[in-house]
C-alpha positions in Angstrom: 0.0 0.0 0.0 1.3 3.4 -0.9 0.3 6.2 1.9 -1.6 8.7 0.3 -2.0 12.6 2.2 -4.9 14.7 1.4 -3.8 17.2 -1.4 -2.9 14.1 -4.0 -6.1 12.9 -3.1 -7.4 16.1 -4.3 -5.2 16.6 -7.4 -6.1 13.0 -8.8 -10.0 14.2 -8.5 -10.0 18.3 -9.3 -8.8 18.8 -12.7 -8.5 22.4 -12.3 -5.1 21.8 -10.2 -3.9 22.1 -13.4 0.0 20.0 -13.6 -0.5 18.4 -10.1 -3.3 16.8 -11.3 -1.7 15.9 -14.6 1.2 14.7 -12.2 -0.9 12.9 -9.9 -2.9 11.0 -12.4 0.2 9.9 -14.4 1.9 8.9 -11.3 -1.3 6.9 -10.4 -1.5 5.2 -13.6 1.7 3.7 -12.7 0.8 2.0 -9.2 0.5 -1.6 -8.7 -0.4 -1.2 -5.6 -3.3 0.4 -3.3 -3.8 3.7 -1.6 -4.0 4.0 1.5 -4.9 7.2 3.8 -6.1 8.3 7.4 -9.6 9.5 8.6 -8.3 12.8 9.2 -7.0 13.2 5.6 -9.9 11.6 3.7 -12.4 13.8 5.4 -10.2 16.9 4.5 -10.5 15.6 1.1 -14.1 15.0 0.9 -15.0 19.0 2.4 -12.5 20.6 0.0 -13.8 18.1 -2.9 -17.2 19.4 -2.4 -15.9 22.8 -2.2 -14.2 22.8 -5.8 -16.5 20.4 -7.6 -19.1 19.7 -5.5 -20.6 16.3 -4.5 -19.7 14.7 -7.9 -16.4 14.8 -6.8 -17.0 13.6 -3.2 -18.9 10.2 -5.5 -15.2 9.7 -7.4 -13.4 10.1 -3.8 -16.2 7.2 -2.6 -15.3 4.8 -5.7 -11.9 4.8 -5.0 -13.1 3.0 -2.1 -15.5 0.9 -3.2 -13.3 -0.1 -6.1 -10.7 -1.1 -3.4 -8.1 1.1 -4.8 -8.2 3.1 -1.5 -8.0 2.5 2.1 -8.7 3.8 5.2 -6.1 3.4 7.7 -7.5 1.9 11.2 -5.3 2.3 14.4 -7.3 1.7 17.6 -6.0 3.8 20.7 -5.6 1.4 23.5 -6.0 2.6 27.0 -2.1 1.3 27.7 -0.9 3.4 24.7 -2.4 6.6 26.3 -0.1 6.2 29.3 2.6 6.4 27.3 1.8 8.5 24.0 5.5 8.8 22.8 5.5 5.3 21.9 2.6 5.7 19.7 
């Protein structure tokens, strides 16, 4: 899996990021393997998505997910890994 932050997440979508998106989706075409991104990050992707292209854009972000080509990253917080939060 390849760890994916929010603004390639945006560029592969939004068109109108002009050569990042051109970038993005070139450099996408070339993966064999999965995205993968946090909570945090998708849901920063989804508001700005919605803000540039509305919820049509939000439906492409969705796919990715459905289509298994993106993941969201689970890490439970354990009550022993609060005591000591350097070690997380």
């Amino acid at each position: 899996m390849i760890l994916v932050d929010t603004g390639p997440l945006i560029a592969l979508i939004d068109k109108s990021q002009g050569e990042v998106h051109v970038r993005c989706v070139a450099t996408y075409k070339t993966l064999t393997e999965p995205l993968l991104t946090t909570w945090p990050c998708f849901t920063e992707a989804m508001y700005f998505l919605l803000e540039l292209r509305g919820w049509s854009a939000q439906a492409i972000l969705w796919n990715f997910i459905k289509r298994k080509a993106l993941f969201l990253w689970r890490n439970p917080v354990s009550k022993s890994s609060l005591k000591n939060p350097g070690k997380l």
